[in-house]
Kinemage of the C-alpha trace (Angstrom):
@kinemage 1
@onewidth
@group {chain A} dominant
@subgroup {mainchain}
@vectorlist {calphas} color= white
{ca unk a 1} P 23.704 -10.928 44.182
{ca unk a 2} L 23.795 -13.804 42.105
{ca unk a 3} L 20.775 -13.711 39.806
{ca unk a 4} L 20.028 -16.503 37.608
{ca unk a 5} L 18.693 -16.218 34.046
{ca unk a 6} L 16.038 -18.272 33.165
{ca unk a 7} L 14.816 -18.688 29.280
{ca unk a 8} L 11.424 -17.590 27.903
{ca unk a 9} L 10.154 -21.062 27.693
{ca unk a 10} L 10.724 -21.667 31.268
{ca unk a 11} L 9.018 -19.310 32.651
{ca unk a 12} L 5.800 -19.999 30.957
{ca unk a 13} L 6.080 -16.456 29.002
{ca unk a 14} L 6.129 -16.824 25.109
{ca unk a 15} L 9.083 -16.462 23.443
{ca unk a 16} L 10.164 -12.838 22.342
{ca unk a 17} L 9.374 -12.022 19.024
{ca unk a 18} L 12.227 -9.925 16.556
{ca unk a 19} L 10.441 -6.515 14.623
{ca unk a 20} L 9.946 -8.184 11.396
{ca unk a 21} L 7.141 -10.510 13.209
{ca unk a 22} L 5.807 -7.733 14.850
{ca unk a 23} L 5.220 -5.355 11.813
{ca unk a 24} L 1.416 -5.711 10.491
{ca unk a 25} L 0.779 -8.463 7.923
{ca unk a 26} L 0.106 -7.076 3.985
{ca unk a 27} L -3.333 -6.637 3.408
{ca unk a 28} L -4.316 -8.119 0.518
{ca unk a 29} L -2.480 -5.493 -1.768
{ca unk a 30} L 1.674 -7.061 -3.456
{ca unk a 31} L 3.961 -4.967 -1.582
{ca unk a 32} L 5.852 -4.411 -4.500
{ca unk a 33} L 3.420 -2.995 -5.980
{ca unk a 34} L 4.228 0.680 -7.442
{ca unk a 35} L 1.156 3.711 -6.524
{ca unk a 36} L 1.313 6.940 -8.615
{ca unk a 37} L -0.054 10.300 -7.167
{ca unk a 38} L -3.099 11.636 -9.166
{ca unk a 39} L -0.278 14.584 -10.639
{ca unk a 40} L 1.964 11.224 -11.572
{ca unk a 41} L -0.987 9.758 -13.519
{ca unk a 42} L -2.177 13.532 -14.847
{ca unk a 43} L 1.804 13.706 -16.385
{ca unk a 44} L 1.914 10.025 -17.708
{ca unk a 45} L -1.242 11.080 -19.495
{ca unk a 46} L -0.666 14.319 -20.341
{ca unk a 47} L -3.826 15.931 -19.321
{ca unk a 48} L -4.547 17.615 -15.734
{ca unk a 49} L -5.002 16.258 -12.748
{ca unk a 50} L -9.250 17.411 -13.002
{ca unk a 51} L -9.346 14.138 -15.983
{ca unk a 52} L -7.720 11.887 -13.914
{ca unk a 53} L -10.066 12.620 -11.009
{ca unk a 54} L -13.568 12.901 -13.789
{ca unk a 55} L -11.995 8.969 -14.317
{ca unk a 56} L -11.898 8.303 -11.237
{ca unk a 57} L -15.644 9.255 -10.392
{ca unk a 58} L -17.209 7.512 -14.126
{ca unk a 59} L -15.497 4.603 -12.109
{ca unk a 60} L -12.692 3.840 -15.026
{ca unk a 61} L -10.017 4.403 -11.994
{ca unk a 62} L -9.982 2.779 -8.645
{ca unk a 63} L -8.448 5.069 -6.052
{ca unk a 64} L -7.194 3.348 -2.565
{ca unk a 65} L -7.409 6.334 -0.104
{ca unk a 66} L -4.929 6.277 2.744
{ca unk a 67} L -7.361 9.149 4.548
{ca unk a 68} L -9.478 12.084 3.208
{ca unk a 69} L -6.687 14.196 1.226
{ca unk a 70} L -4.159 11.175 0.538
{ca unk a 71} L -4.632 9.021 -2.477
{ca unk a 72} L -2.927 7.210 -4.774
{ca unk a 73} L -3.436 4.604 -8.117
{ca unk a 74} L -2.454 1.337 -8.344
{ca unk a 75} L 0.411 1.312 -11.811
{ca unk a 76} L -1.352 -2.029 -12.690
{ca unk a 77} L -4.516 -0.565 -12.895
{ca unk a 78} L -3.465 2.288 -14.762
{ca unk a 79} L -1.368 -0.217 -17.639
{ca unk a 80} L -4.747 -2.352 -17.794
{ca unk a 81} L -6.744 1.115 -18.546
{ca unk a 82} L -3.729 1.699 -20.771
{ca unk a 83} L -3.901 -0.779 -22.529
{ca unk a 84} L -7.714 -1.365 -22.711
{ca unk a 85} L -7.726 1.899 -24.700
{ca unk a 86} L -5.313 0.782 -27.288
């Protein structure tokens, strides 16, 4: 059996695509961008975990919520609330 390969293009398909295209595109947020735990911003502050959250509700905090137990803070949010305090 001789079986001939033909390319992508000739076939009318598109071409194939390698896993870095196929991963979803960023969202808005800097990748690079470091999220603490509500216990990571409790210790940074010294105080429990119950402030961070009373923060969080008088809106000083901004929480992105990955579902209905997992949350985390944005460190650039926390610095600007840092240093807004100073």
């Amino acid at each position: 059996m001789n079986k001939q390969v033909r390319s992508s293009q000739s076939a009318g398909r598109l071409p194939e695509v390698g896993f870095k295209d196929r991963v979803p595109k960023n969202r808005g947020m800097n990748t690079r961008e470091q999220l603490l735990s509500r216990k990571a911003v409790a210790d940074r502050w010294q105080t429990s975990t119950e402030t961070v959250k009373r923060r969080e509700k008088a809106g000083l905090l901004k929480a992105i919520r990955f579902n209905q137990r997992l949350l985390r803070y944005k460190l650039s949010d926390i610095e600007a609330l840092e240093a807004a305090a100073r």
